[in-house]
Backbone as CSV, one residue per row, in Angstrom:
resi,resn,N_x,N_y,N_z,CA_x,CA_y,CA_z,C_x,C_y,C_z
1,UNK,7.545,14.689,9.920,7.756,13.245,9.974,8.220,12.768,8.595
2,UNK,9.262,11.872,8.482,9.870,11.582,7.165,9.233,10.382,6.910
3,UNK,8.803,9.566,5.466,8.308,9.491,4.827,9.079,7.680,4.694
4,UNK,8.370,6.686,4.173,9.539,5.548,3.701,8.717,5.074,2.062
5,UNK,9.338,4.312,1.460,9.136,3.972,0.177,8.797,2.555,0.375
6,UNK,6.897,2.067,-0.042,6.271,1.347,-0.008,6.197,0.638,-1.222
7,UNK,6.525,-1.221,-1.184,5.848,-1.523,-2.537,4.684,-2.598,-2.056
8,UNK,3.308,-2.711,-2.311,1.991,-3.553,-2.432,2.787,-5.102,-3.396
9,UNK,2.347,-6.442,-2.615,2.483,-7.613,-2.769,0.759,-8.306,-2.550
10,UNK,0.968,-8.564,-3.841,-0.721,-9.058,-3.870,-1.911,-8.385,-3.888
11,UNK,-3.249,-8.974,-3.787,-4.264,-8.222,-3.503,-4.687,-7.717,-5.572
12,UNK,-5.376,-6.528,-5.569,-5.688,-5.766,-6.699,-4.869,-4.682,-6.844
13,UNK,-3.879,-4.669,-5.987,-2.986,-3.337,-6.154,-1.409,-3.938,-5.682
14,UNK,-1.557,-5.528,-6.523,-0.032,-5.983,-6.767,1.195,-5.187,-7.322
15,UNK,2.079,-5.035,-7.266,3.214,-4.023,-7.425,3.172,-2.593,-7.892
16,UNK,2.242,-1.903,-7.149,1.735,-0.936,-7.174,3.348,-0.150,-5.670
17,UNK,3.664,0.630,-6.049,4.149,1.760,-5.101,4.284,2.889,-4.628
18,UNK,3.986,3.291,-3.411,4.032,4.746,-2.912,4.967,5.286,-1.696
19,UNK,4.360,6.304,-1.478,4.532,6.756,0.025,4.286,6.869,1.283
20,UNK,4.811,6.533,2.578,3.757,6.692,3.711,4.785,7.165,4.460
21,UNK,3.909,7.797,5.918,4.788,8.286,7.323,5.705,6.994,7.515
22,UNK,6.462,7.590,8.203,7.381,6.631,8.397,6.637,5.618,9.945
23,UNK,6.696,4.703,10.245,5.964,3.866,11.268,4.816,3.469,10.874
24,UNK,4.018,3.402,9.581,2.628,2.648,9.167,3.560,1.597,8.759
25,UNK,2.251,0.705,9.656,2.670,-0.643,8.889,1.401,-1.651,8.707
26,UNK,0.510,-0.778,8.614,-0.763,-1.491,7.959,-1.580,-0.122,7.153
27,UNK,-1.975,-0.549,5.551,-2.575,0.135,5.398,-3.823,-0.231,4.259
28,UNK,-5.009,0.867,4.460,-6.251,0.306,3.754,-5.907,0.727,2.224
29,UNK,-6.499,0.125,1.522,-6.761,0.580,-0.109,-7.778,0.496,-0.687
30,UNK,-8.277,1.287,-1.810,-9.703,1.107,-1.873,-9.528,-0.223,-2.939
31,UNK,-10.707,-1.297,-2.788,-11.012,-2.138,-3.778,-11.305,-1.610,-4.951
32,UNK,-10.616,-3.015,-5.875,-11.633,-3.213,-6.763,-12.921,-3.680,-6.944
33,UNK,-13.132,-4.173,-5.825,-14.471,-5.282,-5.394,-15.259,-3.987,-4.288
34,UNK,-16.566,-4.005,-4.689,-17.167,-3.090,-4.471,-17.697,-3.196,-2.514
35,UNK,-18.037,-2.147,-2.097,-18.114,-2.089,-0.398,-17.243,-2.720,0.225
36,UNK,-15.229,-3.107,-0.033,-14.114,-3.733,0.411,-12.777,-3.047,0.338
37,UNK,-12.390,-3.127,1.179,-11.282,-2.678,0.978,-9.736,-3.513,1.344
38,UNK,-8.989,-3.157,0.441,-7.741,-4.284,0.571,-6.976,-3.853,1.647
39,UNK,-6.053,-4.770,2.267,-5.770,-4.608,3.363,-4.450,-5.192,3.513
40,UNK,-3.372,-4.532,3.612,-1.941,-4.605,3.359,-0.935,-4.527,4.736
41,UNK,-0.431,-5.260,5.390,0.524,-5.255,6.414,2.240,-5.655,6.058
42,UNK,2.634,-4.386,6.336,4.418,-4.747,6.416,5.029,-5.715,6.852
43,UNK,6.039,-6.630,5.959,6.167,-7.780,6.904,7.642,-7.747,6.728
44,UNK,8.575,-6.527,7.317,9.836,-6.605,7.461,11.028,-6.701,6.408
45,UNK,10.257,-6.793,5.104,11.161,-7.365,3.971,11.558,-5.928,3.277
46,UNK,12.450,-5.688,2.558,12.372,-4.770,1.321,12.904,-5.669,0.281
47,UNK,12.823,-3.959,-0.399,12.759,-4.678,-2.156,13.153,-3.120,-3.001
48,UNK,14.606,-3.434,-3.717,14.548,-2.589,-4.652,13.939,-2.677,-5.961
49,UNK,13.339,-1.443,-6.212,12.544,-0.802,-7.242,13.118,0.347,-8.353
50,UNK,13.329,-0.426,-9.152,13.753,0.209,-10.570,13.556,1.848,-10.211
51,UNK,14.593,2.672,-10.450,14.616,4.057,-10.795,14.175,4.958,-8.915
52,UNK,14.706,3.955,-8.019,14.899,4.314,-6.850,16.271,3.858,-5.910
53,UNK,16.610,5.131,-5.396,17.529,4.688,-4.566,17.745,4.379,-3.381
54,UNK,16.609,4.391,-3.183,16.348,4.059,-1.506,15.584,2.458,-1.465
55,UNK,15.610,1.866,-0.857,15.093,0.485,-0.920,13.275,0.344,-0.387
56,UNK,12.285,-0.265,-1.356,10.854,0.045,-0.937,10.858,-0.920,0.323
57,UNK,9.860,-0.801,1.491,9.559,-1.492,2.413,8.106,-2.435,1.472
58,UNK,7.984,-3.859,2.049,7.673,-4.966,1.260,6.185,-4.921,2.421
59,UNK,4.836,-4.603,1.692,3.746,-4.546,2.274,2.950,-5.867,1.540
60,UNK,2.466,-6.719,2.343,1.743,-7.997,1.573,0.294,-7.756,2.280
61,UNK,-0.610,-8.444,1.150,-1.927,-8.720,1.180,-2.434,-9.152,2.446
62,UNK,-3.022,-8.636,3.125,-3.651,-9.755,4.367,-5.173,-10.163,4.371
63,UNK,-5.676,-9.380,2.836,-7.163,-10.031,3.000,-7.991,-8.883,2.549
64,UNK,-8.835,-8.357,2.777,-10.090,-7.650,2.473,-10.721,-7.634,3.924
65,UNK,-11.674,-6.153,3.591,-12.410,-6.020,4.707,-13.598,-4.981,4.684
66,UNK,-15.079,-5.483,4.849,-15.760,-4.469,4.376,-15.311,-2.733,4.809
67,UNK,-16.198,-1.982,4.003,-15.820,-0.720,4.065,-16.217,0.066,5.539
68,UNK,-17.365,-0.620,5.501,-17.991,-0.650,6.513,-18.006,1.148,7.141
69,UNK,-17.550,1.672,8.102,-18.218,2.871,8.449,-16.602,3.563,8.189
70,UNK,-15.574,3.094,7.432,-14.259,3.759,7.686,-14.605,4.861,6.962
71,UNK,-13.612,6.147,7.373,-13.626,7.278,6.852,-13.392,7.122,5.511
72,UNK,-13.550,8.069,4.127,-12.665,8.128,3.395,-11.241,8.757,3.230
73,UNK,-11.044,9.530,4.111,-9.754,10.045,4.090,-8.884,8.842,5.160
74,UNK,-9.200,8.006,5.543,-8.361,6.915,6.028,-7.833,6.030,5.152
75,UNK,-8.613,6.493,3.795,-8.122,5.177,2.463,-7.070,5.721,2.072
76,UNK,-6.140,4.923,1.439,-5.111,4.792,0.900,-5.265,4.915,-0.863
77,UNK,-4.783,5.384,-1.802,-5.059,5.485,-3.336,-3.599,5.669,-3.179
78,UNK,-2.956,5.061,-4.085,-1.535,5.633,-4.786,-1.675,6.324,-5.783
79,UNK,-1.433,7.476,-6.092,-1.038,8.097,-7.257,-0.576,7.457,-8.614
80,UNK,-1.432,7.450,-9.594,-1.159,7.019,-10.665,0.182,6.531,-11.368
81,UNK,0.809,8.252,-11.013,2.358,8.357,-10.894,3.449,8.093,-10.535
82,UNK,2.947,7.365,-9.477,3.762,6.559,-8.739,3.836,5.125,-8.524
83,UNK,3.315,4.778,-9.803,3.152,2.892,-10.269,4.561,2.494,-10.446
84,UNK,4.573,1.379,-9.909,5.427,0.442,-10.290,5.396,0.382,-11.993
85,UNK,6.053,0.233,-12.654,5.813,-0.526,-14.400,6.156,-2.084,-14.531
């Protein structure tokens, strides 16, 4: 499954960017705010991103949500390496 280029709008992980399967269009992140997790939905837009040639798909904030019983391998972390600057 091929892959699309994500950038985070808002939240604690504002212009933060990564990778996902191609067809997510909601995804969890771990907070900064402790037992929450941020909560990001695609809303159709892109956006080019410095030192890419492919255009990022535009994921915005929709809120927080306790952690509650979710897996940890369902969370989302971007790679350090893969920050926006």
């Amino acid at each position: 499954m091929s892959e699309e280029l994500v950038v985070l709008r808002g939240g604690s992980r504002d212009g933060e960017s990564t990778r996902v399967q191609q067809g997510v269009r909601r995804l969890l992140a771990a907070s900064q705010a402790p037992g929450l997790l941020e909560v990001y939905e695609a809303n159709a837009e892109t956006e080019d991103l410095a030192g890419n040639t492919q255009a990022a798909l535009v994921f915005v904030h929709a809120g927080q949500e306790p952690i509650g019983d979710t897996a940890p391998e369902m969370l989302h972390s971007p790679p350090s390496s893969d920050q926006r600057s």
